[in-house]
C-alpha positions as CSV (number, residue, x, y, z in Angstrom):
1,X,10.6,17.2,-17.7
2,X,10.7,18.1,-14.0
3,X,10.8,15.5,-11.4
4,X,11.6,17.3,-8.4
5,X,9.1,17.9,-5.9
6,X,7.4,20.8,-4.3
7,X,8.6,22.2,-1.2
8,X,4.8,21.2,0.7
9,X,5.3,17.5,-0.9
10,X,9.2,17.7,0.9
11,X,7.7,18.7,3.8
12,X,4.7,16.5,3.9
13,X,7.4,13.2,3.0
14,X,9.3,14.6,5.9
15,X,6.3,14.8,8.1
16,X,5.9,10.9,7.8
17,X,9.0,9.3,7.6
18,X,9.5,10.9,11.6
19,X,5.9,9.4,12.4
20,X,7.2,6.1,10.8
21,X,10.6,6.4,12.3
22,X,9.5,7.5,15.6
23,X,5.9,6.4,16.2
24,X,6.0,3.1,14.3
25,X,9.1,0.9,14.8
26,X,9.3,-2.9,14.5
27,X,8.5,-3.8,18.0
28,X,4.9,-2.0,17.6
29,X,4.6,-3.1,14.6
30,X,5.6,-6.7,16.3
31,X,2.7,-5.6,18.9
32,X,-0.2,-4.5,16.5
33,X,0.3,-8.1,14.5
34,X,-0.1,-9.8,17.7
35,X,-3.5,-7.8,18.3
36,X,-4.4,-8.9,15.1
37,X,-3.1,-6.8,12.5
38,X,-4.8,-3.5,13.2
39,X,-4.6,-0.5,15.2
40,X,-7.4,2.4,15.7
41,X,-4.7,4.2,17.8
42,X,-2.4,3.9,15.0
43,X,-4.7,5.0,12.1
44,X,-5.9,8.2,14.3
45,X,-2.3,9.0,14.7
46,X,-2.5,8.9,10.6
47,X,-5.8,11.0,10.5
48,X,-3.7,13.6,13.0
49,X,-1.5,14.0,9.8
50,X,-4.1,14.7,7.4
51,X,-3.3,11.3,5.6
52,X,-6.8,10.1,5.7
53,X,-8.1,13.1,4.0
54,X,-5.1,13.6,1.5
55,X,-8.2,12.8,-1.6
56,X,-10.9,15.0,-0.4
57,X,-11.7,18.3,-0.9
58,X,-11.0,21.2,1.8
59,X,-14.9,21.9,1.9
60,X,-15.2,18.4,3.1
61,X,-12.4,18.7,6.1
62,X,-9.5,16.8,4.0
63,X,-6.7,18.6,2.6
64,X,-7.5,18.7,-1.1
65,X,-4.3,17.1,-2.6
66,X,-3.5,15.1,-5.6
67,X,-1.5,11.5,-6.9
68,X,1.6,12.8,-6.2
69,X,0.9,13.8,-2.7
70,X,-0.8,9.9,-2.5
71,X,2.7,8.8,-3.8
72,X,4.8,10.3,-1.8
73,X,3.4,9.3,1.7
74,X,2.7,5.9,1.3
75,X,6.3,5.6,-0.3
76,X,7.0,6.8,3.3
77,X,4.6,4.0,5.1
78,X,6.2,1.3,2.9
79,X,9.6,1.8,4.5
80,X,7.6,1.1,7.9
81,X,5.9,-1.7,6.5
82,X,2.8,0.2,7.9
83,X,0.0,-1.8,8.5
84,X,-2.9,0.5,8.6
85,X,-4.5,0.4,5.1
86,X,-4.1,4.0,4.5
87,X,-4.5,3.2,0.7
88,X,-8.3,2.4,1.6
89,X,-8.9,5.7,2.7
90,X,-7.1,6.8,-0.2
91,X,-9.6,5.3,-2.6
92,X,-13.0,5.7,-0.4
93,X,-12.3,9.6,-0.9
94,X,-11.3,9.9,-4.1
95,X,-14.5,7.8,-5.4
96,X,-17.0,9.1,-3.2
97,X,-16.0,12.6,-4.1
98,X,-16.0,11.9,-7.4
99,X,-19.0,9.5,-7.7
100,X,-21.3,10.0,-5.0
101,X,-24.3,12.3,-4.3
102,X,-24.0,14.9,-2.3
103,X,-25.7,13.6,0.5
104,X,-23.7,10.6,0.7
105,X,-20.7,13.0,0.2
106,X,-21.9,15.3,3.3
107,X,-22.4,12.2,5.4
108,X,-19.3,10.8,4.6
109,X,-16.4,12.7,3.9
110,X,-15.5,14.7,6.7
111,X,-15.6,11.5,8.9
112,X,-13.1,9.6,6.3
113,X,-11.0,12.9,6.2
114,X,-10.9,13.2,10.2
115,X,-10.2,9.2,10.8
116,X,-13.3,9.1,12.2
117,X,-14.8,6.3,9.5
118,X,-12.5,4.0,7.9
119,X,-14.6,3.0,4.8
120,X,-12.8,0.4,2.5
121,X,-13.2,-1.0,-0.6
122,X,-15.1,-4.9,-0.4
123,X,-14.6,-5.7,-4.8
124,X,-13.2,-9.4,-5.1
125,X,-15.1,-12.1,-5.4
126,X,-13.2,-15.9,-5.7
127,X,-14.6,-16.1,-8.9
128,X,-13.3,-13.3,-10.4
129,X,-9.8,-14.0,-10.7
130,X,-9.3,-10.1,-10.5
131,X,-11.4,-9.3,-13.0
132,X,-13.8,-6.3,-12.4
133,X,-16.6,-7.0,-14.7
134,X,-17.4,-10.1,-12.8
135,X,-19.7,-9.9,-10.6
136,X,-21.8,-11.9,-8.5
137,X,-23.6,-9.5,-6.1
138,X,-26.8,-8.9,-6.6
139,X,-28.4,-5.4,-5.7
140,X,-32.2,-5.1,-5.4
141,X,-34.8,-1.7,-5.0
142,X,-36.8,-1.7,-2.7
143,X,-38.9,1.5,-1.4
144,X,-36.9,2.2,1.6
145,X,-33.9,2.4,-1.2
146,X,-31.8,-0.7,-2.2
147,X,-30.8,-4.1,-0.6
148,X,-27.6,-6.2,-1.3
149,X,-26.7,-9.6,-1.0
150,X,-23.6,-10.9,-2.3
151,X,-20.1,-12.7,-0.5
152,X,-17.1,-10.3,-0.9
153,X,-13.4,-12.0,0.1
154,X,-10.0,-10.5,1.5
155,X,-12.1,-7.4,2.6
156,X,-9.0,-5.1,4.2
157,X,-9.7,-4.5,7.6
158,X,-13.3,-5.7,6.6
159,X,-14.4,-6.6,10.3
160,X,-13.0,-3.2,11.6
161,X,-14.3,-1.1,8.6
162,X,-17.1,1.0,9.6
163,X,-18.4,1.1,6.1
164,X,-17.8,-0.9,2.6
165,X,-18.3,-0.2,-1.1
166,X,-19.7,-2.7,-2.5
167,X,-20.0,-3.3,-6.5
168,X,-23.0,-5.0,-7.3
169,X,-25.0,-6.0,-10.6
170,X,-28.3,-4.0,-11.1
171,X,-30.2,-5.2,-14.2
172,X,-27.1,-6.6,-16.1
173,X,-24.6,-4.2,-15.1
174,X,-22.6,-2.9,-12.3
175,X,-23.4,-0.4,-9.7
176,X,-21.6,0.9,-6.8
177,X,-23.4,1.0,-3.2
178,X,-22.0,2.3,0.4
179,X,-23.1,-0.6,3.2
180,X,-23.0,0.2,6.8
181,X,-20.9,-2.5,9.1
182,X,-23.6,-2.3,11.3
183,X,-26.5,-2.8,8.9
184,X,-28.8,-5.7,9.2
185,X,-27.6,-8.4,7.2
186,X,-24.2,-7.8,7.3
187,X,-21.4,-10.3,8.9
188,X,-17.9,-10.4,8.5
189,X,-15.3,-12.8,9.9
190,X,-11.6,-11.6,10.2
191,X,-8.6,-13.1,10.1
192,X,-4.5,-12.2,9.8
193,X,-2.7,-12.1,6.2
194,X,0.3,-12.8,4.8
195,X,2.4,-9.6,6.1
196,X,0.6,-9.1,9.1
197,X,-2.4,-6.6,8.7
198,X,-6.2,-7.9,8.7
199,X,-8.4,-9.0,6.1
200,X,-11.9,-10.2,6.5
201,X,-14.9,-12.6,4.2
202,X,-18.0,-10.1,4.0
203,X,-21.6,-11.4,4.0
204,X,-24.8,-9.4,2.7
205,X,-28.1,-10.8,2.9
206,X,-30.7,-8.6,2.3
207,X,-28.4,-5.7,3.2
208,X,-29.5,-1.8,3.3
209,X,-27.9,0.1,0.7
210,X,-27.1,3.7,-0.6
211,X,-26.4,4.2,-3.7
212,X,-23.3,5.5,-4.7
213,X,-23.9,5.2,-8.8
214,X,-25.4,3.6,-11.0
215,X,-21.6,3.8,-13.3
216,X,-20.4,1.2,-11.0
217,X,-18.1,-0.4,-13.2
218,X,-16.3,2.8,-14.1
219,X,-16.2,3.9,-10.1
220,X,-14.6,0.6,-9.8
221,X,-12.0,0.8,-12.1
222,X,-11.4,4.4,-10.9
223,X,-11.1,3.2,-6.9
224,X,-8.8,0.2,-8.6
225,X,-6.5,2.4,-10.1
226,X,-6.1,4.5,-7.2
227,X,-5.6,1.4,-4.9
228,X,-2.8,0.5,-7.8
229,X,-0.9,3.9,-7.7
230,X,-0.9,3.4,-3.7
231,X,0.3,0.2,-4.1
232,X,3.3,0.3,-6.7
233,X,4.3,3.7,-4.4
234,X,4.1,2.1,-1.2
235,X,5.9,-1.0,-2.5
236,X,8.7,1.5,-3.7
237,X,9.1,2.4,-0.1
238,X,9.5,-1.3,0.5
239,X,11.8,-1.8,-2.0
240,X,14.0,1.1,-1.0
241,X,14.3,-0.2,2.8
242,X,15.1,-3.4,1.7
243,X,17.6,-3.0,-0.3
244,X,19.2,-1.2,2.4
245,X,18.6,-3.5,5.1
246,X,20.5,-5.8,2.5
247,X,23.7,-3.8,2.4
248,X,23.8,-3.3,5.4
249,X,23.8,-6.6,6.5
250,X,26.6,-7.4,3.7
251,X,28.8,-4.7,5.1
252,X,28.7,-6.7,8.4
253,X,28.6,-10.0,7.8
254,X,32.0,-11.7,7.5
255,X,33.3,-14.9,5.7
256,X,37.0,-16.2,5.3
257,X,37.8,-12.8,7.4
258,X,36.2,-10.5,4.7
259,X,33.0,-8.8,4.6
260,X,30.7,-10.5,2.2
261,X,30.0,-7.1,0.2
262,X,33.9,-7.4,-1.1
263,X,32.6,-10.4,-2.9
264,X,32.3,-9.1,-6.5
265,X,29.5,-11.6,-7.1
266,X,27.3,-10.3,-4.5
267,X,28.1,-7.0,-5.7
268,X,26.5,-7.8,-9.2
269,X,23.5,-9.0,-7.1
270,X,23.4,-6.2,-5.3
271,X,23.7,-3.9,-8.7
272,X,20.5,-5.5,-10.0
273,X,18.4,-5.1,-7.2
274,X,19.5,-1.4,-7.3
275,X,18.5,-1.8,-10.9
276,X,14.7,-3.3,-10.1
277,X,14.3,-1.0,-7.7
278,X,14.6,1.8,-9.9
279,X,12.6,0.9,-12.9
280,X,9.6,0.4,-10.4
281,X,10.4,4.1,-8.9
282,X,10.2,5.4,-12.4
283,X,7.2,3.3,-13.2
284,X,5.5,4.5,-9.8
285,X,5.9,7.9,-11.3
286,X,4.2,7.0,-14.4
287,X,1.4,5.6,-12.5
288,X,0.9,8.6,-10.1
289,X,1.0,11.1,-13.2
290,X,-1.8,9.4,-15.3
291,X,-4.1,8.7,-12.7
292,X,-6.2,11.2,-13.5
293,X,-5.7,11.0,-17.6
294,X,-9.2,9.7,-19.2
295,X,-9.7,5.8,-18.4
296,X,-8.6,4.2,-21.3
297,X,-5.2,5.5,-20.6
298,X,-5.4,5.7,-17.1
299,X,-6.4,1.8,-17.3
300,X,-3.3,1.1,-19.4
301,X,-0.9,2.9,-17.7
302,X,-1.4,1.7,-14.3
303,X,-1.4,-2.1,-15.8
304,X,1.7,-1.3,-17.0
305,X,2.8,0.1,-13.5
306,X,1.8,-3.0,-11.7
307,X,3.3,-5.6,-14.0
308,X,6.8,-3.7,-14.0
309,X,6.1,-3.1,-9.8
310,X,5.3,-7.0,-9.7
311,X,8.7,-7.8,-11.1
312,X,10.6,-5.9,-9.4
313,X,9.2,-6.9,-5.8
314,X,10.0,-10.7,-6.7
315,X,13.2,-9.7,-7.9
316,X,14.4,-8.1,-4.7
317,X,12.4,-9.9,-2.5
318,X,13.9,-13.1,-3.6
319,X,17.7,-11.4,-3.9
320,X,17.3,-9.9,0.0
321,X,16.1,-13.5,1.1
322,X,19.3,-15.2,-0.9
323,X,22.2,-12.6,0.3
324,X,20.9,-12.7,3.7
325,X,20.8,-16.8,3.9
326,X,18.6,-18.7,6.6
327,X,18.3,-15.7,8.8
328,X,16.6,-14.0,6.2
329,X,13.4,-16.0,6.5
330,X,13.4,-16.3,10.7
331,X,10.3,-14.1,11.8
332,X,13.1,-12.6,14.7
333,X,14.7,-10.8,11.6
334,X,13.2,-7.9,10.2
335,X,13.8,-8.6,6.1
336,X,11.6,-11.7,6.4
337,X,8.9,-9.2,7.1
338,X,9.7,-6.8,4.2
339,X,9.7,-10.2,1.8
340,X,6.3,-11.0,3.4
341,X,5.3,-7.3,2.2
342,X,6.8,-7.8,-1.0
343,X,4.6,-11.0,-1.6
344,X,1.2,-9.7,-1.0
345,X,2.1,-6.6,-2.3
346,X,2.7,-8.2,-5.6
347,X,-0.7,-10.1,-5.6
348,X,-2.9,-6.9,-4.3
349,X,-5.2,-5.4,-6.8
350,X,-4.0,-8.2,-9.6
351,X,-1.1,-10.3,-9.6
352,X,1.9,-9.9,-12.3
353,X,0.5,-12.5,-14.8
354,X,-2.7,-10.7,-14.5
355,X,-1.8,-7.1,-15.3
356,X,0.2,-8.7,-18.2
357,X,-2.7,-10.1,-19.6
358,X,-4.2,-6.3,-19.4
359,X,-1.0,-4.6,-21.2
360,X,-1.5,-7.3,-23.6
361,X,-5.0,-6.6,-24.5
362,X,-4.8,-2.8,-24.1
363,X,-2.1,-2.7,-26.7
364,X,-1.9,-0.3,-29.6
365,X,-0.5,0.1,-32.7
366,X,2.3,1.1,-30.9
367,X,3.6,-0.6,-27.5
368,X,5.5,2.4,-26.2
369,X,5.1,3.3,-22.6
370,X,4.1,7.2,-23.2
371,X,1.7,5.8,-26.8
């Protein structure tokens, strides 16, 4: 089989990692945390690019490309730590083009594709415990079209979005609507996460609706499972950069008159994390390449992806934090921040325990990876 990639996906990796290398170093990042965890400027600067349409069709003004594509760049905007939730953009076009009508589509696309509208997915509910079949939210017809109400937590970016999809239950199952920030009945209250970036609670009462479909719960899995491949890639990224960050700092820092990297101990350390960080690369591979296989497979593939990413992440996270010692967790020092990464990373779009838990029911007769 051949892994190598396509001269455009080269190109379009190369493209990034200057933008993240020359346009988004730690002290802006430093800057845009301080503001509050996001940056317009920043995402236009990502819509310049073409990121922001990477999932929607040409006709639409995006640039029509595929999971790989989706892997490679946000492998690239892990090594930043990027805090723009690219990955949201990711998933609004690849389920409304694939879900909505085409009016919704019309009215839509081209503004996610040109950075214009950042539309984000608003799906957890603190009941679920990441399950997608639970769901609260309540949708209602009315003759105008459909109102929500329902409570939606850790909403990326929710009180900068300009638009949300929104799962909610319509006669016993799930449907998928698109709700305006700006709607009546809508109110959202932001705050900072874990890594730095923006998250917000989401409030509808009596909200104005479009429908997006009536096959919510399939939509959502779909916009899930994209979210997943994004994240496992872009945690790659992070992986990758701190590892090196690691050896780096092992090459230069000295005890009993000796560089702690001559330490065969550390070495071994080292050798595992190298380890960890591969078997998530390969799994991120595996996730890209079946996300668009039918669902059942799709869905199994990309639990297995997560719970294999989720592993990993601890694993180095934890190994960076050890071989570096106390300066490792100061917020001056710039692994402290990939660790942060590493953290939420591991718990976005279902933690490790959880995705086991989904491998484990998904299993066949066989438990092989390519079954």
């Amino acid at each position: 089989m051949d892994f190598d990639f396509t001269d455009d996906q080269e190109q379009l990796r190369d493209a990034v990692r200057k933008w993240v290398d020359k346009g988004y170093g730690f002290e802006r990042r430093r800057g845009i945390v301080k503001e509050g965890g996001f940056s317009r400027a920043a995402y236009g600067e990502l819509a310049e690019l073409g990121l922001t349409g990477l999932y929607i069709g040409e006709d639409d003004g995006g640039l029509g490309m595929g999971p790989v594509e989706g892997m490679v760049v946000m492998e690239e905007l892990g090594r930043g730590i990027v805090l723009e939730p690219l990955a949201q953009a990711l998933i609004a076009g690849g389920v409304l083009s694939g879900y909505a009508p085409q009016a919704l589509k019309a009215a839509w696309l081209p503004g996610i594709a040109g950075g214009e509208k950042l539309v984000v997915l608003a799906w957890q509910e603190r009941k679920a415990r990441y399950r997608l079949d639970v769901c609260e939210a309540q949708a209602t017809q009315v003759q105008a079209g459909w109102t929500l109400n329902a409570i939606k937590s850790i909403v990326p970016a929710g009180d900068q979005a300009d638009a949300f999809l929104v799962p909610a239950t319509v006669g016993g199952k799930i449907a998928l609507f698109l709700v305006e920030r700006g709607a009546a009945g809508v109110a959202t209250r932001g705050y900072g996460t874990q890594d730095g970036s923006r998250a917000a609670e989401l409030s509808l009462k009596d909200a104005p609706a479009s429908l997006v479909t009536l096959d919510g719960l399939a939509a959502l899995e779909h916009a899930v499972d994209i979210g997943i491949a994004a994240a496992c890639a872009e945690a790659v990224g992070v992986l990758d950069k701190t590892l090196a960050i690691t050896v780096e700092y092992m090459n230069q820092r000295k005890q009993f008159g000796v560089t702690i990297a001559s330490f065969q101990a550390l070495r071994h350390r080292v050798a595992d994390m190298k380890m960890q960080l591969e078997l998530a690369r390969s799994m991120s591979y595996y996730a890209s390449l079946k996300l668009n296989a039918p669902a059942d497979e799709r869905r199994r593939a990309l639990a297995r992806a997560k719970y294999q990413l989720g592993n990993s992440m601890r694993f180095v996270g934890q190994q960076a934090v050890q071989l570096h010692g106390g300066i490792g967790v100061t917020d001056e020092y710039i692994v402290s921040h990939y660790f942060k990464k590493l953290t939420q990373l591991e718990m976005t779009f279902g933690d490790t325990l959880h995705h086991l838990g989904e491998v484990s029911q998904r299993m066949q007769d066989t438990a092989g990876v390519f079954a």
